[in-house]
C-alpha positions as CSV (number, residue, x, y, z in Angstrom):
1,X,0.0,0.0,0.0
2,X,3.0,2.4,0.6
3,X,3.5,2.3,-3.5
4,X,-0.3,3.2,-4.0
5,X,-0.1,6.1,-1.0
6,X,2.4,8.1,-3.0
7,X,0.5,7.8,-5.9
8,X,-2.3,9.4,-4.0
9,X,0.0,11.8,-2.7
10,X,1.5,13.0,-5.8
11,X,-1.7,13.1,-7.9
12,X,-3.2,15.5,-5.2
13,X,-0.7,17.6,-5.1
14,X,0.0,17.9,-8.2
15,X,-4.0,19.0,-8.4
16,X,-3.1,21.7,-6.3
17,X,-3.9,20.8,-2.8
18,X,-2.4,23.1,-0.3
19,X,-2.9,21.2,3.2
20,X,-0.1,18.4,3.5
21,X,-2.2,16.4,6.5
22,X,-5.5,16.7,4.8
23,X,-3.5,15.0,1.9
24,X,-2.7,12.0,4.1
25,X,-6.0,12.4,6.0
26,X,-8.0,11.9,3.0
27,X,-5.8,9.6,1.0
28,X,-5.9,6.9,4.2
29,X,-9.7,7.2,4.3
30,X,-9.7,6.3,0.7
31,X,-8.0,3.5,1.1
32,X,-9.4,2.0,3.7
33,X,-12.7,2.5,1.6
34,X,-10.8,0.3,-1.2
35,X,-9.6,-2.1,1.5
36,X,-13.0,-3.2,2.9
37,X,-13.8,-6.9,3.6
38,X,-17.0,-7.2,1.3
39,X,-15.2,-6.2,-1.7
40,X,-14.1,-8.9,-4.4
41,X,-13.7,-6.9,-7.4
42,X,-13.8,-3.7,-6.3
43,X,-10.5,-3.4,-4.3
44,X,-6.8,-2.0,-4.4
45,X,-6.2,-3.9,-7.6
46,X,-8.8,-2.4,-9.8
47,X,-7.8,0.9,-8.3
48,X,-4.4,0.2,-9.2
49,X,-5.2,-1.7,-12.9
50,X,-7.7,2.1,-13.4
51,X,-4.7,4.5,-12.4
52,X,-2.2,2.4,-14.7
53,X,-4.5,2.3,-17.6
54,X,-4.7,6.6,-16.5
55,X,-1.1,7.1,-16.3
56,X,-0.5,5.4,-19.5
57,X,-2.9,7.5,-21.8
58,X,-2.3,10.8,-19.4
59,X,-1.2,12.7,-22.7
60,X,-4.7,12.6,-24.1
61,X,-6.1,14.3,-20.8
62,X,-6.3,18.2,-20.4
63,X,-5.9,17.9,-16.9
64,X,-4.5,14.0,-16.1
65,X,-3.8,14.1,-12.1
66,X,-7.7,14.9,-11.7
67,X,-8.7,12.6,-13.8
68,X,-6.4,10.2,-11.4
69,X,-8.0,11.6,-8.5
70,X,-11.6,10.2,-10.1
71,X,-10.0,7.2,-10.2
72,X,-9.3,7.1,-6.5
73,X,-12.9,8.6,-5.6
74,X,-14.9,6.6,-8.1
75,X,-15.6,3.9,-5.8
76,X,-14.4,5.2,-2.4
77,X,-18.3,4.6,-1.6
78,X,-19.1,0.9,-2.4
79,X,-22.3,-0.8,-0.5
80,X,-24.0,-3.7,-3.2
81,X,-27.3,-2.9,-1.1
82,X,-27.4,0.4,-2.8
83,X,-29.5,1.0,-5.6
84,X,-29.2,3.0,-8.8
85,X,-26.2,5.4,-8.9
86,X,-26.2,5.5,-5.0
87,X,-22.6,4.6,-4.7
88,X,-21.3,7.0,-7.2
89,X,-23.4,10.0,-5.9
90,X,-22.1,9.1,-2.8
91,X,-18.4,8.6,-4.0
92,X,-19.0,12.0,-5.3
93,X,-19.8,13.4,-2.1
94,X,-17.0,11.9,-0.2
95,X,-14.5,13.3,-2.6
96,X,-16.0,16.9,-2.8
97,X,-15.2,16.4,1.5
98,X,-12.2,14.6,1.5
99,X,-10.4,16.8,-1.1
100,X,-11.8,20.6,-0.1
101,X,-10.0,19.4,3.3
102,X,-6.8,18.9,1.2
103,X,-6.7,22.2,-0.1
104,X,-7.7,21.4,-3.3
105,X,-8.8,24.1,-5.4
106,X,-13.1,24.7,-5.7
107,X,-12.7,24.1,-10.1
108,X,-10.4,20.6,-9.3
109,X,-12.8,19.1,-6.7
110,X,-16.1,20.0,-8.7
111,X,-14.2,18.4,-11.9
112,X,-13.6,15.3,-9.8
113,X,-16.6,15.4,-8.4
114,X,-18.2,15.4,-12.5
115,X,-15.7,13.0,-13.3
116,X,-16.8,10.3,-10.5
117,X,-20.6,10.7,-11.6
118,X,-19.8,9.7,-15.1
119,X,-18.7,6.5,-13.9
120,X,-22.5,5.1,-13.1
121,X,-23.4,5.3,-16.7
122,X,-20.4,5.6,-18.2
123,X,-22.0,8.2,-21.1
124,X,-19.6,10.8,-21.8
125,X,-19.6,13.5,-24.3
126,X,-17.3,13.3,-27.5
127,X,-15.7,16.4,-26.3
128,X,-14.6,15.2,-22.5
129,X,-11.0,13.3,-22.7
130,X,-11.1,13.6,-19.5
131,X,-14.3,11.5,-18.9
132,X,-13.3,9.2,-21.5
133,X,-10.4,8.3,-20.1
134,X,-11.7,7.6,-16.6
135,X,-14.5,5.6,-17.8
136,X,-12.2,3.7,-20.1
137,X,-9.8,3.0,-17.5
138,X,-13.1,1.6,-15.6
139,X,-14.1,-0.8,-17.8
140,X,-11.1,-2.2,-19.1
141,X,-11.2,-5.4,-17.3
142,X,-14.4,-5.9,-20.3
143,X,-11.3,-6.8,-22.6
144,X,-9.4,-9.0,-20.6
145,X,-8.3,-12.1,-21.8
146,X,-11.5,-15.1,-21.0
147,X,-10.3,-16.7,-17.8
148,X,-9.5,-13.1,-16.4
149,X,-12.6,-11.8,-17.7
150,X,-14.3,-15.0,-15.7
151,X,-12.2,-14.5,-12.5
152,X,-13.6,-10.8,-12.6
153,X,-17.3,-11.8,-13.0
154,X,-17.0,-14.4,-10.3
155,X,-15.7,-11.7,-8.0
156,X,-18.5,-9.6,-8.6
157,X,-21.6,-12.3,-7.9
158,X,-19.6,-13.1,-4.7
159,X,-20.0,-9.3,-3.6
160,X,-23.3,-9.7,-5.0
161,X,-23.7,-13.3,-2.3
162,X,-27.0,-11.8,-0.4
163,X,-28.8,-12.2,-3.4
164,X,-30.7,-14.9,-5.0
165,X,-29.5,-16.1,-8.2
166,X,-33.0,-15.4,-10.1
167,X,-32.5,-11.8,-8.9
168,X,-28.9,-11.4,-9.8
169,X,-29.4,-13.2,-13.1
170,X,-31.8,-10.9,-13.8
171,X,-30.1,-7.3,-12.6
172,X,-27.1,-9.0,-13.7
173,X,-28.4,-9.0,-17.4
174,X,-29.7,-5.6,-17.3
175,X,-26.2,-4.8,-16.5
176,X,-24.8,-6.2,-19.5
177,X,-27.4,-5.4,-21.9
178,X,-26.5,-1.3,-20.8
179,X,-23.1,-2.4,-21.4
180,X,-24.1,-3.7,-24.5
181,X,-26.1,-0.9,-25.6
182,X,-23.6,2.0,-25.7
183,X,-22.5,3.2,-29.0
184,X,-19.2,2.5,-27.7
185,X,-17.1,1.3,-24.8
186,X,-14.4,2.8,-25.6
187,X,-14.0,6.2,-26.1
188,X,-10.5,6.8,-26.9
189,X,-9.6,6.0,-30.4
190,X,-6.3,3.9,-29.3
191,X,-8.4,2.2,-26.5
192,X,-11.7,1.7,-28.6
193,X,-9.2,-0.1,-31.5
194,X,-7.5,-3.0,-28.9
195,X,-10.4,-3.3,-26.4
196,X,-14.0,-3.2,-28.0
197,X,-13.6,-6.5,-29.8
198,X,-12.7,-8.4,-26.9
199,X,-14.5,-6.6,-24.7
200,X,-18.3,-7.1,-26.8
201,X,-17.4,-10.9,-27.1
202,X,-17.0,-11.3,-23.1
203,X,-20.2,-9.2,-22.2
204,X,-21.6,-11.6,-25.0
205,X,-20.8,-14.7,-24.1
206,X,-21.3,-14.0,-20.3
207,X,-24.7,-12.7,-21.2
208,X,-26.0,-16.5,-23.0
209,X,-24.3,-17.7,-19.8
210,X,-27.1,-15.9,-17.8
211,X,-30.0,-16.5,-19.9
């Protein structure tokens, strides 16, 4: 976690944040967020697999270290209870708090705030790198490799374990079928080229699994 911490760290302050224990403050609340025990899928590693696929592609942001701080924020809140866009809104909410007591400029903390919102439709504008590339970075694990792909949809009916499998069939398959139903997945041109292939076929074939 020491590696992930100064990521944190260095993303934030190079957002602008101004209060060096806020910083620290905020970026061990996050990870403990990240770190709790009813999380499968939705832990440090996809954190980690969202900022790499960010710092990677950071030349095709306007503003890349708030587009890293999204990444932090966009599931800081994660309850499977919750219904709709409950998480994100609240995700949303904890970042506006947890980075205004960093020092973080008001623009940087609404933009991260817009940013972690995108994340629980994953629609974003064709003139919005920024978006793009945090909801890219989201859904990359759609075009892993099969067994990875498997090992990831496993991981999320086990955070899913209270309920029923008629019921999670069925929210499951709405799910996809969203998924499914985008114009694209993949926003960014060099993303969009090596991951929507692989990425329709999983959603695909894990979609006649459900059915």
């Amino acid at each position: 976690m020491g590696e992930l911490i100064e990521r944190w760290r260095a993303a934030v302050r190079g957002a602008g944040a101004t209060d060096p224990a806020g910083v620290d403050r905020a970026g061990e609340r996050l990870l403990a967020g990240w770190r709790e025990p009813h999380r499968h899928y939705h832990t440090a590693d996809h954190l980690t697999a969202v900022l790499d696929v960010v710092d990677g592609h950071a030349a095709l942001t306007g503003r890349p270290d708030l587009v890293r701080l999204a990444a932090w924020c966009h599931d800081a809140v994660y309850d499977p209870r919750a219904g709709g866009d409950a998480n994100e809104r609240a995700s949303a909410a904890l970042a506006g708090e947890l980075l205004a007591e960093a020092g973080l400029p008001a623009d940087a903390v609404a933009e991260v705030r817009r940013l972690v919102l995108l994340t629980a439709g994953h629609a974003v504008a064709a003139d919005d790198p920024d978006g793009a590339l945090l909801c890219d970075a989201d859904l990359a694990v759609l075009a892993s490799p099969p067994p990875v792909y498997d090992r990831y949809a496993a991981a999320v009916r086990r955070e899913y374990a209270h309920v029923p499998d008629p019921d999670f069939r069925a929210g499951r398959t709405r799910v996809l079928e969203a998924l499914l139903a985008l114009p694209a997945l993949y926003r960014l041109p060099a993303l969009h080229a090596r991951w929507e292939p692989p990425a329709r076929a999983n959603l695909t074939r894990e979609l006649k699994t459900l059915r």
